[in-house]
N, C-alpha and C positions, 0 to 999 in steps of 0.2 A: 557647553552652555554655562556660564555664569549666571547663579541666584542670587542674588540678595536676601537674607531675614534679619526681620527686625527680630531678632533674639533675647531683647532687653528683660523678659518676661524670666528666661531659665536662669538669672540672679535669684531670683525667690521661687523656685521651683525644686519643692523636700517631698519626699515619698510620704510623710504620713501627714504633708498639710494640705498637696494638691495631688500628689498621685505620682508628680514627677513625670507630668504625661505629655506635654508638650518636650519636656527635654526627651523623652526616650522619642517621642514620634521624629525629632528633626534627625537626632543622633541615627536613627535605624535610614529613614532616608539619606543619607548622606553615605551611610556605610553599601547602602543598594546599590550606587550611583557615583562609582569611583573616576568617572569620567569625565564628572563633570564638576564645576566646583562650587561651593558653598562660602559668601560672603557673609560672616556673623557679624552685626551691630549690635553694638549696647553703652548702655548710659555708666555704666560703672561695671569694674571688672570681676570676670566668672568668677566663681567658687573655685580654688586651689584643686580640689579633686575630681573637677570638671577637665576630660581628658576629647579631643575632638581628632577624627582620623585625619589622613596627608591632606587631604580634597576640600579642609576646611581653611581660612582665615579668616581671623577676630580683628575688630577694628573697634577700637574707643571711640566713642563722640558722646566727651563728657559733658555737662552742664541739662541733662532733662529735668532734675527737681520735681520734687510737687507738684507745685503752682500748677494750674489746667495753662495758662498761658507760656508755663514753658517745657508743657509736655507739647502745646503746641507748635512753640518754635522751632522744638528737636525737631518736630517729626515730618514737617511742612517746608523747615529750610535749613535744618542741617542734615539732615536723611537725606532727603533727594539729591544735594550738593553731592556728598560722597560715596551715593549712587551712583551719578555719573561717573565721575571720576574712576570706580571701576569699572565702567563701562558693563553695569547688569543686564542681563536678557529678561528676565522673569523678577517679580517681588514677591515672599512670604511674610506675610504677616502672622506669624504665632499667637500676637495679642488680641488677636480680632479686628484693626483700626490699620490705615493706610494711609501713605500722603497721598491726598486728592489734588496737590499741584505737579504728580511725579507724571511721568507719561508712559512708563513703564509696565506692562501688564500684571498685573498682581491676581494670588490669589490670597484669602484670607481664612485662617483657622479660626473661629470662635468658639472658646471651649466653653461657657455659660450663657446664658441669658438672663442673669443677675439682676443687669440696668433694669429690668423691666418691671422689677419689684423691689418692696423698699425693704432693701438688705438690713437689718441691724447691724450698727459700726460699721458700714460698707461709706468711701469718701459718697456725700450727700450730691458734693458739685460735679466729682467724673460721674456720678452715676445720672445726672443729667444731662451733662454735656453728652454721653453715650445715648441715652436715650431720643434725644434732639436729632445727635447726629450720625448714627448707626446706620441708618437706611442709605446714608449718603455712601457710605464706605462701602455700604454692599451692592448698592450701585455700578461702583467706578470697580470692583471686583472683576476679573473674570469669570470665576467660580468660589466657590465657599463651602467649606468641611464642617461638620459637625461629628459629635463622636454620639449623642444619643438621638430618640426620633422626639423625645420630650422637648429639647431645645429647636430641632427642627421646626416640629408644629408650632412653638411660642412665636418661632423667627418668621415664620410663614403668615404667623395673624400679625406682625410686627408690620412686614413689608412683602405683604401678597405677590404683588410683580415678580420680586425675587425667588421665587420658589422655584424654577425651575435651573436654577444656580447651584442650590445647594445641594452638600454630595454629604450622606449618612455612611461615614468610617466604622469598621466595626470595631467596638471596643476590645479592646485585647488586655491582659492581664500577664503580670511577671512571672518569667518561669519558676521562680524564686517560691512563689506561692504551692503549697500542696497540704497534703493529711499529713500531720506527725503521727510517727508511734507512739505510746504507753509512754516507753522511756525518754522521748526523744522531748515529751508535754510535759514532764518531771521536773527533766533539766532545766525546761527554762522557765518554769515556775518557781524552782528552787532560788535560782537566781536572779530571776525579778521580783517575785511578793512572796520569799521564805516559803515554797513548797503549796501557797496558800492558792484558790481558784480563783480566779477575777473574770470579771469585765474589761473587755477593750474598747477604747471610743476614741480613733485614728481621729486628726485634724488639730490646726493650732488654736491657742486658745484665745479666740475671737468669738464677738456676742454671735458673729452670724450663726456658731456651729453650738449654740444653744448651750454652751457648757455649762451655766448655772441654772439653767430648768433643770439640768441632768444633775447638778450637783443635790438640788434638792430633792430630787426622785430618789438619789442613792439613799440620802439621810433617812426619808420615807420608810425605804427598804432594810435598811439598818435597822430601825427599830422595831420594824413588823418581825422579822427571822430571827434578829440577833445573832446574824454569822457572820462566822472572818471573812469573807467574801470579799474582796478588794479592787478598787477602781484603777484601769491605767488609763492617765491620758498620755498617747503618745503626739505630740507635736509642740510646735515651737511657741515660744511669748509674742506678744505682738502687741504692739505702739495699742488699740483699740483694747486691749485686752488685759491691762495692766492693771485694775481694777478687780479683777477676776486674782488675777494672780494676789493681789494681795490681799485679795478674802480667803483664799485657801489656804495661805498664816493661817488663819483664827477659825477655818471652819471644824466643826465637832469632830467631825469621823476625818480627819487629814490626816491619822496615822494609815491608814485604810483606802488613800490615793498616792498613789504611783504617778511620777507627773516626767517623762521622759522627754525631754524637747530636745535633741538630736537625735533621730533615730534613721539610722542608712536602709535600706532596704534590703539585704537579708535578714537582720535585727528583727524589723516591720514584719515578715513574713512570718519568722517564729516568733512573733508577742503573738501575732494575727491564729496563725495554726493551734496553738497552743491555751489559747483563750474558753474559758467555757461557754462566751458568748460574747457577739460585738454588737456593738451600739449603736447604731447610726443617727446623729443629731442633724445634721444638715442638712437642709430643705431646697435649697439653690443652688447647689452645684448643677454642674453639665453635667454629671457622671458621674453616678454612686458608686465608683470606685471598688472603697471598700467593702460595697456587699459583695460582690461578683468576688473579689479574695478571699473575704468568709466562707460562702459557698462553696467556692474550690477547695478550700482546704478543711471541708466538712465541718465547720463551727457556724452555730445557727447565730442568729441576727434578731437583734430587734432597731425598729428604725421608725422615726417618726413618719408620720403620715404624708406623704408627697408624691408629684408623678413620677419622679425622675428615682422614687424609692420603688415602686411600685415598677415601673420600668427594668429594675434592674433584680427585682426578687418575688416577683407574682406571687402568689400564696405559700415560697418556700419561708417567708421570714412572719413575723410577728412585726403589728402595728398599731403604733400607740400616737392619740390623740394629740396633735402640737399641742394647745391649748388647755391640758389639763398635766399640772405634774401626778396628780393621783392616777390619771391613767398609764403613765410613765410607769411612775413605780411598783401597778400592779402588772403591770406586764414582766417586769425584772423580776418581782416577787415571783408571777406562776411557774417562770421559765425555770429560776432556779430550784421550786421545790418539784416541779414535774416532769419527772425526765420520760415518761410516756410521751409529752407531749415536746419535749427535746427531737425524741426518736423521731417521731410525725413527722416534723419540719426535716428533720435530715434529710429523710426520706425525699423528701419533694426535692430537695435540690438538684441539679443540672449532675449530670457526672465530670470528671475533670476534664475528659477530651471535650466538653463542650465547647468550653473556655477557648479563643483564640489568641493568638502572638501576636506582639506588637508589628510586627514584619507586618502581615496582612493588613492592619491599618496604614503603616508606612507606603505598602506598596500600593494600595488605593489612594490614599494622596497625592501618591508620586501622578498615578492616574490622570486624577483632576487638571494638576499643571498643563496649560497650555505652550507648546512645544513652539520655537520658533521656527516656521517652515524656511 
């Protein structure tokens, strides 16, 4: 069987800005599936250290841009053209969207339900156009993935009909992820913030992931304790975000932020392990990612108030009001003076065999696909 994916998505797909979870999901299915083959499209070419097994080829078809009108032309009449032409059996969609002129049977991954709400710095126009025209693509779908039940339920009041389409992947987490020892939480403290304890708060610095409420809860916290206590943000800059970056030139406490924007994923695992607590600022993701990694790797969480936070850390994390940075910052404040109430939350967390492998999402996707009889 020959697949087509629109793969154009795992160009901008980093472990600590998105999870890297469409690339590992395609990469593990394709590695299942050495028998059959994988056609990758995209608008512009992989990442150098993007490596794809024998069962894959990549195909350029440059010119998608920006513009809604020439994500529509790729996707409407130069996608399907060079669809045929390999002669595909099945379509993936990664991005969530599909050409609704192709007659090819598709399935579609949607990894958020983003459109549905008004993202800060999220584009204002594709989040309309998706909203508009989201039902149509999951229409013309055969079936459709999701990886939490929070985006399930959103998609379900989006486009009720659909419900019986959609298939809930279980989230899986990087073996990479686990407890450090003593020593092992030393080294890489030593090496990232001089020996000192920090905060992590994984994702690029974009308004969606709240980096400047967080920024000001730190300063909050700063002055309440008065300790070295040090912020990392690991993820990358972004066109939206550049405004952000150049306030943390001039912000008070910047000696005191760690701002890492390439980080691979073993890196991710030991800033993540090694953390005295991570942060979670993002409201709209599909998959709160990085709590399910804190948890695994025994470092407690605090994370703003959302379902898809709540979804993914029931009463093991601490939650603080979007809406207020005072309540931000006293939550950062208790956690760090009270390690009673450290221990508490530890305790609640899942153990590490809870946690499942990307494999098991992979191979339930594989599932979904409908087989050409």
């Amino acid at each position: 069987m020959r697949i087509a994916v629109n793969a154009a998505c795992l160009c901008h797909d980093a472990p600590a800005d998105t999870g890297h979870v469409a690339t590992t999901l395609l990469l593990r299915l394709c590695r299942q599936h050495p028998d059959h083959h994988f056609i990758l499209y995209t608008d512009r070419a992989f990442p150098a250290h993007l490596t794809f097994p024998a069962n894959v080829t990549t195909i350029l078809l440059p010119g998608k841009g920006t513009a809604t009108w020439r994500r529509y032309w790729w996707m409407e009449w130069k996608l399907p053209r060079a669809m045929k032409a390999e002669g595909a059996d099945i379509f993936l969609g990664m991005d969530g969207i599909l050409p609704l002129r192709s007659k090819i049977p598709a399935v579609l991954f949607i990894k958020d339900s983003a459109f549905l709400h008004h993202v800060a710095g999220a584009d204002a126009g594709m989040q309309r156009f998706l909203k508009k025209n989201m039902a149509r693509y999951m229409a013309a779908a055969k079936q459709i993935a999701v990886l939490s039940a929070t985006v399930q339920e959103e998609l379900r009041q989006y486009a009720p009909d659909m419900a019986p389409r959609l298939h809930l992947l279980p989230a899986g987490i990087h073996e990479s992820y686990r407890a450090l020892e003593w020593e092992e939480r030393e080294a890489v403290k030593q090496k990232y913030t001089g020996g000192v304890e920090y905060f992590i708060v994984p994702g690029s610095l974009h308004p969606r992931n709240n980096i400047v409420p967080l920024l000001k809860a730190f300063s909050a916290l700063k002055r309440r304790q008065r300790s070295n206590i040090k912020l990392v943000l690991a993820g990358s800059a972004t066109v939206a975000g550049q405004e952000i970056a150049i306030a943390l030139q001039t912000y008070k406490f910047r000696n005191d932020v760690v701002w890492l924007k390439d980080v691979d994923q073993p890196t991710l695992a030991l800033l993540t392990g090694a953390a005295y607590a991570l942060v979670y600022t993002a409201r709209f993701e599909g998959l709160a990612l990085p709590v399910y990694a804190a948890l695994r790797c025994q470092v407690p969480v605090i994370a703003l108030e959302s379902a898809i936070a709540r979804e993914a850390g029931g009463d093991a994390i601490l939650y603080a009001d979007p809406a207020s940075l005072d309540d931000l910052a006293e939550k950062m404040s208790l956690l760090y003076k009270d390690e009673q109430l450290r221990s508490r939350l530890l305790a609640k967390a899942p153990p590490a065999e809870h946690f499942q492998s990307w494999d098991i999402a992979a191979a339930q996707l594989w599932a979904a696909i409908p087989l050409p009889q």
